[in-house]
C-alpha positions as CSV (number, residue, x, y, z in Angstrom):
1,X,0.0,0.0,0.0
2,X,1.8,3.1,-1.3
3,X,2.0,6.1,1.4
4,X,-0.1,9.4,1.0
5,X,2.3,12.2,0.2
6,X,2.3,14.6,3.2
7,X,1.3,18.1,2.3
8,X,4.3,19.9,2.4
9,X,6.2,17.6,0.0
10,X,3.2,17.5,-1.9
11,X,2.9,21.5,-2.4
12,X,6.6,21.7,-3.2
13,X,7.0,18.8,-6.0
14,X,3.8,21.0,-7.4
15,X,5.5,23.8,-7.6
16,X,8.7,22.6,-8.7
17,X,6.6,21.4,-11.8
18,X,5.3,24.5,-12.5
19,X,8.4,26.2,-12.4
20,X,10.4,23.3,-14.4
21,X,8.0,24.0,-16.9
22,X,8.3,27.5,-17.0
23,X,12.3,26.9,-17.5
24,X,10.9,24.9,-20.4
25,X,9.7,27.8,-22.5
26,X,13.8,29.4,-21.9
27,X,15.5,25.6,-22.8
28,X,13.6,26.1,-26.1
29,X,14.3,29.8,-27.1
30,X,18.0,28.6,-26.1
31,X,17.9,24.9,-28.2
32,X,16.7,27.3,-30.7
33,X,20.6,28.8,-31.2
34,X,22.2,25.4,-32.9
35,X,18.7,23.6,-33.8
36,X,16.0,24.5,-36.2
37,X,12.7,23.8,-34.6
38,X,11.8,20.5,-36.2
39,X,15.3,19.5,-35.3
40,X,15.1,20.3,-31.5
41,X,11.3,19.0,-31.5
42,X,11.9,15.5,-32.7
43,X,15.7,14.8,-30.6
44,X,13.2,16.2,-27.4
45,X,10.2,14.0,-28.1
46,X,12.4,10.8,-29.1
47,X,14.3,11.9,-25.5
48,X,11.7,11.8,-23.3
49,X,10.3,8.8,-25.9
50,X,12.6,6.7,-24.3
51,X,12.1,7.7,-21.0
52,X,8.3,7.2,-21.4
53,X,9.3,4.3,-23.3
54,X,11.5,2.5,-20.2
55,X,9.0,3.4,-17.4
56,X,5.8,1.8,-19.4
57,X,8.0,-1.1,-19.9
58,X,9.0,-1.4,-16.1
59,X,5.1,-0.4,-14.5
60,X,3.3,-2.2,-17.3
61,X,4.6,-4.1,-19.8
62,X,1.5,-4.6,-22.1
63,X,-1.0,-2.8,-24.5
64,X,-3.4,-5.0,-23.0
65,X,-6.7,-4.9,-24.8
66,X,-6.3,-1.9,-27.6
67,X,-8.7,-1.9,-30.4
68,X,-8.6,-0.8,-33.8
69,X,-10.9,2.5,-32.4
70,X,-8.5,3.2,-29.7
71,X,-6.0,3.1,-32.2
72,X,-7.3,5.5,-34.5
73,X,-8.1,7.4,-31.5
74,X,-4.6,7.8,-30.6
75,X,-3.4,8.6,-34.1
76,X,-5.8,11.8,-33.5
77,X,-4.6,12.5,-30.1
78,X,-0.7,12.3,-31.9
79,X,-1.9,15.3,-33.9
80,X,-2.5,17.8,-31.0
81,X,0.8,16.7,-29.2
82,X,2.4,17.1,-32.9
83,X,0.9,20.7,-32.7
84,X,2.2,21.7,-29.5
85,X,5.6,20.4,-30.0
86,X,6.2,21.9,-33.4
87,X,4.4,25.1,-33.1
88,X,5.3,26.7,-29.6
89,X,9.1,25.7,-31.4
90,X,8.5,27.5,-34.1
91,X,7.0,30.4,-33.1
92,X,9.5,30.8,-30.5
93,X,11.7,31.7,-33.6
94,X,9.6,35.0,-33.9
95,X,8.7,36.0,-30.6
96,X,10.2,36.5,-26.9
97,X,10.3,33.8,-24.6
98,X,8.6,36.2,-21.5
99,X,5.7,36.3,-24.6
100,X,5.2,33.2,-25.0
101,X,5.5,31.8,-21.2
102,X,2.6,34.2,-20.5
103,X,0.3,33.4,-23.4
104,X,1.3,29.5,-22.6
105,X,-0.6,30.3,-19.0
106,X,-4.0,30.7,-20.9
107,X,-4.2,26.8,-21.9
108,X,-6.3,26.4,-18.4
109,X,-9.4,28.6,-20.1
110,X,-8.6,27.0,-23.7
111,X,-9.1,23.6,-22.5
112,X,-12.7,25.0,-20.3
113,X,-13.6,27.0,-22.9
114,X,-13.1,24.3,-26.1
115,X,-14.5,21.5,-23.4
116,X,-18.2,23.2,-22.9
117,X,-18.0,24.0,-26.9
118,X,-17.1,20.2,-28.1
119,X,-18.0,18.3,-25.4
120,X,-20.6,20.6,-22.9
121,X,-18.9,19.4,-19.7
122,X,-20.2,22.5,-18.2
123,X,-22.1,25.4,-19.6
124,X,-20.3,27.9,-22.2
125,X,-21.8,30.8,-19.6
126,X,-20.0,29.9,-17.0
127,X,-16.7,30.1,-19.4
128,X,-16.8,32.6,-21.5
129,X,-16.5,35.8,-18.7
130,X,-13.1,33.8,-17.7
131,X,-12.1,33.2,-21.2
132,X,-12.4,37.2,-22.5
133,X,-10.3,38.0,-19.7
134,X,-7.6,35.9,-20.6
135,X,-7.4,36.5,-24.5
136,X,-7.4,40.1,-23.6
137,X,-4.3,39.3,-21.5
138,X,-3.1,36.9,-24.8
139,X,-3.8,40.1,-26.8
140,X,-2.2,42.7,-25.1
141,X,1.4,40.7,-24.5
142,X,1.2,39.8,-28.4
143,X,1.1,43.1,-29.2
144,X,3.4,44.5,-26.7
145,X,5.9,41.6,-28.4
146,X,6.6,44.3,-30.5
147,X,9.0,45.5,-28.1
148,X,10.5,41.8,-27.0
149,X,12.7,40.0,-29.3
150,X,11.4,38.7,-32.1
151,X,11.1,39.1,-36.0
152,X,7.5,38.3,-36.4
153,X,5.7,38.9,-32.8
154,X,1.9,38.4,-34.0
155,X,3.2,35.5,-36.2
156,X,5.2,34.0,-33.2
157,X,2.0,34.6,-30.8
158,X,-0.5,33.3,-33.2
159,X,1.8,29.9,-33.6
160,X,2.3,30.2,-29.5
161,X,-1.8,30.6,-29.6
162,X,-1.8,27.3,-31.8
163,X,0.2,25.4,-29.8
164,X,-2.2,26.0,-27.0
165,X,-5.3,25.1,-28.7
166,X,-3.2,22.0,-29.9
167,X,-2.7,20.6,-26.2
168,X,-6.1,21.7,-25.1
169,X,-8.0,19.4,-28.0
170,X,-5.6,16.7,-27.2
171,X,-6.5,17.0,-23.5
172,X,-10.2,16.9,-24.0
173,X,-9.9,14.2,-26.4
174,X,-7.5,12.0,-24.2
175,X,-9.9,11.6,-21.2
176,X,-12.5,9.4,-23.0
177,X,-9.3,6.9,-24.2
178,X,-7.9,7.2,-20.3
179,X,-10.9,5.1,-19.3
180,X,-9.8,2.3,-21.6
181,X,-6.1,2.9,-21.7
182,X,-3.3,4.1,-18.8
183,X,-2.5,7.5,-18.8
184,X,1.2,6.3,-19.6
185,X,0.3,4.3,-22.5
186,X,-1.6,7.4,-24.1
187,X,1.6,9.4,-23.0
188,X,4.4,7.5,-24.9
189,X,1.8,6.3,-28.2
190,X,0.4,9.9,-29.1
191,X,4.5,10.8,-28.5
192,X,4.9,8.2,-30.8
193,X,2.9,9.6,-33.5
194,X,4.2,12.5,-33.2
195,X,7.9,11.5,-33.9
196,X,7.5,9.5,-36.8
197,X,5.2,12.5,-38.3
198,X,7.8,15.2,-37.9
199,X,10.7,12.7,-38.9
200,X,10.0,13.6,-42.9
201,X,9.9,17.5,-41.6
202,X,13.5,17.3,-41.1
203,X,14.5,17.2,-45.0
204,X,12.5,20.6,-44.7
205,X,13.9,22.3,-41.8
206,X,17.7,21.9,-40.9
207,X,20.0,23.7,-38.9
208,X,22.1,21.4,-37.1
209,X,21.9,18.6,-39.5
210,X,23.9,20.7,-41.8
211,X,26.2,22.5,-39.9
212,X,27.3,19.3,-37.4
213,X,26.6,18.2,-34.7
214,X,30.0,20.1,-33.8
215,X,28.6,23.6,-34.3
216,X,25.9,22.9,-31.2
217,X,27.4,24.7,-28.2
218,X,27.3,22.9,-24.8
219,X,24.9,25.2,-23.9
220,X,22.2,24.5,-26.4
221,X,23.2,20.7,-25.6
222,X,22.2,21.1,-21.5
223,X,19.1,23.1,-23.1
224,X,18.0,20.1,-25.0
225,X,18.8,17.6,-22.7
226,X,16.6,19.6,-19.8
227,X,13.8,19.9,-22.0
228,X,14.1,15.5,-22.2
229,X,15.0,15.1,-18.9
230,X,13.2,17.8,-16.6
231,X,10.7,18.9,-18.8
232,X,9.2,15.8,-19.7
233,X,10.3,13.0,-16.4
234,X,10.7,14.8,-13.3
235,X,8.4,17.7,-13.8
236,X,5.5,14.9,-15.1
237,X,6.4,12.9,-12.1
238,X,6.7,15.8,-9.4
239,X,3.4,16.8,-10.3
240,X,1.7,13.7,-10.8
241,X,3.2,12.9,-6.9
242,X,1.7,16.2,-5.6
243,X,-1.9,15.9,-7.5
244,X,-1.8,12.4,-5.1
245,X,-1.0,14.5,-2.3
246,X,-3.5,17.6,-2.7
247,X,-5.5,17.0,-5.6
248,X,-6.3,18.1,-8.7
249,X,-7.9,21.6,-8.1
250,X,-5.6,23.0,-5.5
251,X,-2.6,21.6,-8.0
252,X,-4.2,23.5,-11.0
253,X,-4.1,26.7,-8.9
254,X,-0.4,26.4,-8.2
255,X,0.0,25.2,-11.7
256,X,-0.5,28.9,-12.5
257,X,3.2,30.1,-11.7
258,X,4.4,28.2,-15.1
259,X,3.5,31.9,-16.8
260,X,4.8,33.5,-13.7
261,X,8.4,31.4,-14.0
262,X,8.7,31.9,-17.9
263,X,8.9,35.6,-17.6
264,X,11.0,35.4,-14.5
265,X,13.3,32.9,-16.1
266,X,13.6,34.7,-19.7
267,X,14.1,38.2,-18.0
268,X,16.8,36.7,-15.8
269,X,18.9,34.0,-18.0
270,X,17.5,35.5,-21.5
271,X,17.5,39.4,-20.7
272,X,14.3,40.0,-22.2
273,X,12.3,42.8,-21.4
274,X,9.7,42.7,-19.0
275,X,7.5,45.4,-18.9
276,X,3.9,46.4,-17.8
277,X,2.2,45.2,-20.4
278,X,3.4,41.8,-19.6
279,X,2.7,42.4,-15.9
280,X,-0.8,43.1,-17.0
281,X,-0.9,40.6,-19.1
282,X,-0.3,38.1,-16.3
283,X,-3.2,39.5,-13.8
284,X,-5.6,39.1,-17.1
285,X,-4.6,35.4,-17.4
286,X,-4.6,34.8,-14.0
287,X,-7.9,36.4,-13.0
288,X,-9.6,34.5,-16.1
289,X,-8.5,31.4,-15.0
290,X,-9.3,31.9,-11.4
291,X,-12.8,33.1,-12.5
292,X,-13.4,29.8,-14.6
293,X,-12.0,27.6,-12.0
294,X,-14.7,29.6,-9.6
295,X,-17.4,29.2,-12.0
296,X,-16.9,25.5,-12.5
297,X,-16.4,24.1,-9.0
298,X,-19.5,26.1,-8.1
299,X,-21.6,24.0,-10.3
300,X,-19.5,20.8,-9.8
301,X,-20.5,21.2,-6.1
């Protein structure tokens, strides 16, 4: 019989995922100096692949019972992780990594807000009031992008936006195969299909791949290997330990620092600029997802 969590350990592996995946969005802007984004999205996902990989094969060990539906089904879900992967990577190209971490911190009202639409889990009125509040927070950090690094920032914050909307289909669409199928065997076959799709994308995209593996600095090397390694085991495990401990809705509360962390961690290791727009920004997000989380457990209770 495994032993509850206690509470404190339980709060702090939370919140050491949140920020781990805040440090996330900087690995990537960072990976981005010696890899092209395809590049740094398939040697990540076949990474933490093989992680995923090694600990189904040690917990489980089988595919039990999966059916041609659950199959298709998964080739589906593949698609949104496919999307997240690739186009957070590649919008990064075009826009500031404090951007992006902030617009990232919306994917709590996406998923609430696409969930009563598709599915009507819960009423779109008690949504939508949340979900203007954060896209005007989305809106006015994409525009003030202008100012961050960046080529393209509306580009860059529209493939961010993507990217989002990407995780938050594959989220809605994963819970219906999670009552057939583990949660780790959905984990390491959508991350499957996501590999072998982008695998042909690299004759398209190359950075690395034609200058050698020689011109990648150390640094974008520790980048890549923290988004396999932290991004994708300990910060999955560390949370999935303190959601045991303190449950889902006070986690998802604390799970609101990963927009707090990126901007922290890209003003401090990436020297971007911070300003009040993306302050604001923040308090939009923040108070939409508060209000939806309000909304909901009211009715759930």
């Amino acid at each position: 019989m495994s032993m509850q969590p206690s509470s404190t350990l339980a709060y702090g592996s939370v919140v050491l995922a949140a920020v781990l995946w805040g440090g996330s969005i900087v690995a990537q802007k960072l990976a981005l100096g010696s890899f092209s984004p395809v590049e740094a999205s398939v040697l990540r996902d076949l990474g933490g692949l093989a992680i995923l990989m090694a600990t189904w094969w040690w917990q489980e060990g089988t595919l039990g019972t999966v059916t041609r539906a659950d199959l298709r089904d998964l080739g589906f879900l593949g698609l949104g992780v496919l999307g997240n992967h690739l186009l957070i990577l590649i919008g990064l190209k075009y826009v500031s990594g404090a951007v992006a971490g902030v617009i990232i911190g919306s994917s709590p009202v996406v998923t609430a807000l696409l969930s009563a639409m598709l599915i009507q889990d819960v009423p779109l009125r008690a949504v939508w009031a949340g979900a203007l509040l954060s896209f005007a927070g989305v809106a006015l950090v994409s525009v003030a992008g202008f100012q961050a690094a960046g080529e393209q920032p509306l580009l860059g914050s529209l493939l961010v936006f993507l990217g989002v909307v990407s995780w938050a289909l594959y989220s809605i669409g994963s819970r219906a195969v999670m009552d057939r199928l583990s949660a780790l065997t959905v984990n390491w076959t959508t991350l499957l299909v996501a590999t072998v799709l982008q695998i042909p994308l690299l004759w398209t995209d190359r950075k690395m791949l034609d200058a050698g593996a020689a011109s990648v600095s150390g640094g974008d090397w520790l980048a890549l290997g923290y988004l396999v390694v932290f991004a994708t085991a300990v910060a999955q495990q560390a949370w999935l330990y303190g959601v045991k401990g303190i449950g889902p809705s006070r986690a998802s509360v604390l799970g609101n620092l990963t927009p707090v962390a990126a901007v922290a961690l890209s003003a401090l290791i990436l020297h971007e600029h911070v300003g009040p727009a993306e302050i604001i920004g923040i308090a939009l997000i923040l108070a939409g997802v508060w209000l939806v989380n309000r909304q909901t457990a009211h009715l759930s209770a």
